[in-house]
PyMOL CGO cylinders between C-alpha atoms (Angstrom):
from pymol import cmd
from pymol.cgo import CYLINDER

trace = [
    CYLINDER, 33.90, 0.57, 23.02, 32.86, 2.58, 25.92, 0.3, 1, 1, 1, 1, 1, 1,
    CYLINDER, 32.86, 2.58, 25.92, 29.77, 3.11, 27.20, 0.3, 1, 1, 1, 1, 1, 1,
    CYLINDER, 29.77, 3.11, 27.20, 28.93, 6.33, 25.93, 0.3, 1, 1, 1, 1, 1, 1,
    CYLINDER, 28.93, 6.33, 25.93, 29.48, 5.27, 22.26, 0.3, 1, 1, 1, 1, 1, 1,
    CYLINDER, 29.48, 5.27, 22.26, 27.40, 2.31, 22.51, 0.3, 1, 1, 1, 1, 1, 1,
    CYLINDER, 27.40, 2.31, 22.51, 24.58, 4.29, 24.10, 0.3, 1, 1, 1, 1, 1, 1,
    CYLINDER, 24.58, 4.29, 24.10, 24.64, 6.90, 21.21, 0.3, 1, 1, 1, 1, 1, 1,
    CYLINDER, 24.64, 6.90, 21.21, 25.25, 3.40, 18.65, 0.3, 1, 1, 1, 1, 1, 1,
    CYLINDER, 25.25, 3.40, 18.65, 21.81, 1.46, 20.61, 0.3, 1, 1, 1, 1, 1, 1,
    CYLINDER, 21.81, 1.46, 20.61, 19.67, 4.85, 20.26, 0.3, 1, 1, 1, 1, 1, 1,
    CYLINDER, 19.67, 4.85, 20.26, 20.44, 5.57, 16.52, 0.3, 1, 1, 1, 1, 1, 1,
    CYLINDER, 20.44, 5.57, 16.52, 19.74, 1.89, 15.87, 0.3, 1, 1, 1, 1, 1, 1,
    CYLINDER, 19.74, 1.89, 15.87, 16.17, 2.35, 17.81, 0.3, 1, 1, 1, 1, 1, 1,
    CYLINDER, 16.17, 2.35, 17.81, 15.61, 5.61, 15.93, 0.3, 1, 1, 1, 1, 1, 1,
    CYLINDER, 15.61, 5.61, 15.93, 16.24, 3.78, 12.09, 0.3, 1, 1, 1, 1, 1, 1,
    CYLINDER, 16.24, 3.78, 12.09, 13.92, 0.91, 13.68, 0.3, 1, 1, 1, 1, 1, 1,
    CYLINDER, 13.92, 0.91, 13.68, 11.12, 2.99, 14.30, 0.3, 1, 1, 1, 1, 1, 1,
    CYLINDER, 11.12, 2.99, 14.30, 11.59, 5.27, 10.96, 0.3, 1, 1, 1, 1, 1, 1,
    CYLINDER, 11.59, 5.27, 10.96, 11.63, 1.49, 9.11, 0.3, 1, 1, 1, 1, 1, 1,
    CYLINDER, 11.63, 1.49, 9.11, 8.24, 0.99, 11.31, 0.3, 1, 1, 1, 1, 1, 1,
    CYLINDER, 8.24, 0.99, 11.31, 6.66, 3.96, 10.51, 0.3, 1, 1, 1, 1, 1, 1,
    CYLINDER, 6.66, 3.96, 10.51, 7.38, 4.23, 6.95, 0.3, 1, 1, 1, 1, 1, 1,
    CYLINDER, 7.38, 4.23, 6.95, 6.31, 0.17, 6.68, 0.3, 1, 1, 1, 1, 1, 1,
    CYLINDER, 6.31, 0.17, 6.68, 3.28, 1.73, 8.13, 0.3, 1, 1, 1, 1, 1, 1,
    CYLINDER, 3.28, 1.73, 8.13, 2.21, 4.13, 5.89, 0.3, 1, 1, 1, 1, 1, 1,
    CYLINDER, 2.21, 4.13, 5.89, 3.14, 1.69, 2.77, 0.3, 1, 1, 1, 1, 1, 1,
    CYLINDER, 3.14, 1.69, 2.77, 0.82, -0.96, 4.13, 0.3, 1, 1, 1, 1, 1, 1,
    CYLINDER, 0.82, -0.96, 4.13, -2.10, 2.07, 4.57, 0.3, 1, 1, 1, 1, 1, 1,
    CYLINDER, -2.10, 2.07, 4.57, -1.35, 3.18, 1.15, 0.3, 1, 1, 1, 1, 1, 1,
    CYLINDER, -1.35, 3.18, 1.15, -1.54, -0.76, -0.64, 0.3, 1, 1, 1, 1, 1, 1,
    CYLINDER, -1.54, -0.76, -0.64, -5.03, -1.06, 1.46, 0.3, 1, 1, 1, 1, 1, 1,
    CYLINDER, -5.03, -1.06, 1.46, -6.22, 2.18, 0.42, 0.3, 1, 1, 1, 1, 1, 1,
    CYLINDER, -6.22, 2.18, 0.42, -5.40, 1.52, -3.16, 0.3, 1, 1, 1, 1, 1, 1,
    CYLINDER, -5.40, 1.52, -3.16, -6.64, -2.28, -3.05, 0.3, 1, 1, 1, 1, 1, 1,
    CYLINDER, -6.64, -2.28, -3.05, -9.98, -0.69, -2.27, 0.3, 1, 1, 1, 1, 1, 1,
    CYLINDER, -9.98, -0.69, -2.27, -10.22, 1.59, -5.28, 0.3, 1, 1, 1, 1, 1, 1,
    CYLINDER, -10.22, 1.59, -5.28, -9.24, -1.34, -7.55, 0.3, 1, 1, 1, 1, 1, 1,
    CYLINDER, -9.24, -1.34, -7.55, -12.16, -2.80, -6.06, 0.3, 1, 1, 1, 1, 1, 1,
    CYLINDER, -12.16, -2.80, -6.06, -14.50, 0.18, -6.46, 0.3, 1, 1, 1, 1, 1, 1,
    CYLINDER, -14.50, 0.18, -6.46, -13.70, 0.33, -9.91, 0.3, 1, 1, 1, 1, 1, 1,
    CYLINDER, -13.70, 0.33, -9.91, -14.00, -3.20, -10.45, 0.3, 1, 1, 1, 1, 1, 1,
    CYLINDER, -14.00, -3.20, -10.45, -17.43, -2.95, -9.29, 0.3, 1, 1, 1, 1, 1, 1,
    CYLINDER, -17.43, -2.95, -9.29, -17.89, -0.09, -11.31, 0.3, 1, 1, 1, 1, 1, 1,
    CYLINDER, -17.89, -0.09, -11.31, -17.18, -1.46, -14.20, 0.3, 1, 1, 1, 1, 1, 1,
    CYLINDER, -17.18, -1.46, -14.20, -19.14, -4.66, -14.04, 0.3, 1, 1, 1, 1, 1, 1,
    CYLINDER, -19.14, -4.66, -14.04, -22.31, -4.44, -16.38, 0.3, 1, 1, 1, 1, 1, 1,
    CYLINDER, -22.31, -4.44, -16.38, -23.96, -7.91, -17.29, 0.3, 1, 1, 1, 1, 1, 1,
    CYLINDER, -23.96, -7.91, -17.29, -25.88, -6.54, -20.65, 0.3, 1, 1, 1, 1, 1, 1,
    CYLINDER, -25.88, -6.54, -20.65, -23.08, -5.04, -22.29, 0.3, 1, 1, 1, 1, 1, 1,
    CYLINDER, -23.08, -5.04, -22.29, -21.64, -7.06, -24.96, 0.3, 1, 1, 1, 1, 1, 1,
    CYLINDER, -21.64, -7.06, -24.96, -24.52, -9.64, -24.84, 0.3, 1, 1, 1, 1, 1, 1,
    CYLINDER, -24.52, -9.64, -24.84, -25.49, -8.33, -28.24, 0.3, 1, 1, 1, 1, 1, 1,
    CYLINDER, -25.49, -8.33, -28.24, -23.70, -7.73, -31.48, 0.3, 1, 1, 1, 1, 1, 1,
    CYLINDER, -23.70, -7.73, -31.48, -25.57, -5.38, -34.19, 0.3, 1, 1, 1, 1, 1, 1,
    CYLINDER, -25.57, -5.38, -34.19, -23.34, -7.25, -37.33, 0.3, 1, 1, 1, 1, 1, 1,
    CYLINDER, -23.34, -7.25, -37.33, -25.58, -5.28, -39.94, 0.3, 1, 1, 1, 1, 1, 1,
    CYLINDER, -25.58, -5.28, -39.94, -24.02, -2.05, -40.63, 0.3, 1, 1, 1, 1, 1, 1,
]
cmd.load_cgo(trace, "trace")
């Protein structure tokens, strides 16, 4: 292989490392960003006093 091809070979592997980076990137963002809505939610829908009583006469 001469020197040329390897060049172009070592760049384009660079270039699909840092696309692989960079979309690993903006996964990880996205799971954090949607871990904290669970947890908004989760908050949300904590009330203590609902469900404590049953009305059984209908």
């Amino acid at each position: 292989m001469d020197i040329a091809a390897l060049s172009m070979a070592m760049s384009q592997a660079s270039v699909r490392t840092e696309a692989n980076v960079s979309i690993m990137k903006k996964t990880i963002d996205q799971a954090e960003t949607n871990g904290q809505e669970v947890v908004k939610m989760l908050e949300q829908s904590v009330r203590p006093h609902i469900g404590s009583r049953i009305d059984i006469r209908a």
